[in-house]
N, C-alpha and C positions, 0 to 999 in steps of 0.2 A: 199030271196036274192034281189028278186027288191027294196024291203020297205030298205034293206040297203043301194043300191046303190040311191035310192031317198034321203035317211037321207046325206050320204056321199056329194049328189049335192047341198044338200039345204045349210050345213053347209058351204061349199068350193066357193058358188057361189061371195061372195065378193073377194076371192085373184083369180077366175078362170082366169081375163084378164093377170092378172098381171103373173099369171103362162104362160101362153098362149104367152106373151112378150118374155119373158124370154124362153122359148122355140124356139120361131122363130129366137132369137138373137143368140143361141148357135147354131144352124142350119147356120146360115148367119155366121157367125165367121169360122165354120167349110169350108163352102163353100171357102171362102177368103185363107183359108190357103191352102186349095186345089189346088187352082189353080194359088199360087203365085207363084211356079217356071217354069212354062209356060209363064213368060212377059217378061223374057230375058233383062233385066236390065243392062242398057251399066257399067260397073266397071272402073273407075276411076282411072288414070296409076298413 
């Protein structure tokens, strides 16, 4: 099981940042939409 999760890092390790981006960005998107009806946005008559 280790020798595969070794094969798995060694192969992965050039896209790991770019997943890792991509990760934090959907987390941060998530956060944003969370919290967008808490800023009470004046509406325009």
């Amino acid at each position: 099981m280790f020798t595969q999760i070794k094969t798995a890092y060694i192969r992965s390790q050039n896209t790991l940042l770019q997943d890792a981006i991509g990760a934090a960005s959907i987390v941060l998107i998530l956060l944003v939409a969370l919290h967008l009806p808490s800023l009470h946005l004046p509406v325009l008559p």
